[in-house]
N, C-alpha and C positions, 0 to 999 in steps of 0.2 A: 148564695147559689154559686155550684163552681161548674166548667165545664170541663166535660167527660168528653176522652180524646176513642177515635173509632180502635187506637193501638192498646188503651185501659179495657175496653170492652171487650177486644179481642184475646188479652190477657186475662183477664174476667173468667170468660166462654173456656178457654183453652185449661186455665187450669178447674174449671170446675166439672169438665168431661173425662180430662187425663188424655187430652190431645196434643199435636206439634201446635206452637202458634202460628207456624207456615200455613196450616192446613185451613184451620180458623180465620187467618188472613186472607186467605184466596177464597175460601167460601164465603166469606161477609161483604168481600168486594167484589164478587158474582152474583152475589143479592143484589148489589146497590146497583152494578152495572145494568141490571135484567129490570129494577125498574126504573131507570132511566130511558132506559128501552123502549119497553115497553108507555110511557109517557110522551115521546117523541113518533112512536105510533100513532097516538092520541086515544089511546086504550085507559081505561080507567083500575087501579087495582084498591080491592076490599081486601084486608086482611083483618077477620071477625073479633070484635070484642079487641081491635086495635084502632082501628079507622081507617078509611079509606085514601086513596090517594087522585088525583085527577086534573087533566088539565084543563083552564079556564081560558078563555079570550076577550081580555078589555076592552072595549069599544073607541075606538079614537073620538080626541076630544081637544077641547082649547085650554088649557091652561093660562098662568098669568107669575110672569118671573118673578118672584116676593121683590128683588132688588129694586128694579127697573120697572116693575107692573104691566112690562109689556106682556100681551097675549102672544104667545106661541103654540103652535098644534103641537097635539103629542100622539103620535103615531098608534096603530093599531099592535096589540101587543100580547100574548101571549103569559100567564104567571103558573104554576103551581096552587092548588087547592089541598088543602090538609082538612078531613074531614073525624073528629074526634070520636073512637070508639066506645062502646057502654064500659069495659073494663079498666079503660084509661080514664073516661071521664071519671070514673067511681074513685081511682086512684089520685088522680090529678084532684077531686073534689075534697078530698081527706085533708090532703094539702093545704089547700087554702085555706079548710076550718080549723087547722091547728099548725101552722108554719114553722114553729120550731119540728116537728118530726119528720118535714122534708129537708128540713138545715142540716145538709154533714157538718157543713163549719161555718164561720162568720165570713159575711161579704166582703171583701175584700176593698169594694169604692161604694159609695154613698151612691142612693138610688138620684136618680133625676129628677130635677122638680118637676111636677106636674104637668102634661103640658094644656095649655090656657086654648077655651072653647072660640074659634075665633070664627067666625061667618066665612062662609067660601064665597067665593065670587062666581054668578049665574056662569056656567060654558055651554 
C-alpha cells in the first residue's frame, strides 16, 4: 500500500479535465476547508454511495498508565466518525477478496505483528 499525496490527486483531477492545477488546488482545499467547517459546527455531512462524515463525543473516563499502572482521568473529548458508503464499501470489499488488484506496488516495510488480545482494566 503506498500513500497518495492531496498534490498527486490534484495532478490527477487537473490533468484529467484539462484544468490549471492552481485552480484544482484551491477547489480541493475549499472542499476540505468547508468540511472541516462545517464539523466544528457539529453538522454531520453524507456524501451518497461515499459515506458520511460526523462528529462524535467520548465520554470521560479512567484509564491506567501501561508503565506505572497508575489510574489517570482522561478528559471528555471530541474525535471524527467516518461512516462507510455502499460504493466504497463495494469497492473497498473487492479489495480485500483479491489484494493483489488493489497493490500498485510492493509494501515497502513489513506489516506489524499482530497486536495480542489483552484484557482492559474495568474504568
Amino acid at each position: 500500500m503506498r500513500t497518495v499525496t492531496k498534490k498527486e490527486l490534484t495532478d490527477r483531477i487537473a490533468d484529467g479535465l484539462g484544468e490549471k492545477r492552481t485552480l484544482i488546488k484551491e477547489v480541493i482545499q475549499r472542499f476540505l476547508d468547508e468540511i472541516i467547517d462545517e464539523l466544528a459546527a457539529g453538522n454531520r455531512l453524507e456524501f451518497r454511495d461515499f459515506g458520511g462524515i460526523e462528529l462524535r463525543t467520548r465520554k470521560p473516563r479512567m484509564a491506567q498508565n501501561p508503565r506505572t499502572l497508575e489510574r489517570v482521568p482522561v478528559p471528555l473529548k471530541a474525535t471524527v466518525k467516518f461512516k462507510v458508503g455502499r460504493r466504497m464499501k463495494r469497492a473497498v470489499g473487492n479489495v480485500a477478496a483479491n489484494p493483489k488488484a488493489g497493490a500498485s506496488k510492493p509494501q515497502a516495510r513489513p506489516q506489524a505483528a499482530a497486536a495480542v488480545d489483552r484484557p482492559r482494566p474495568d474504568t
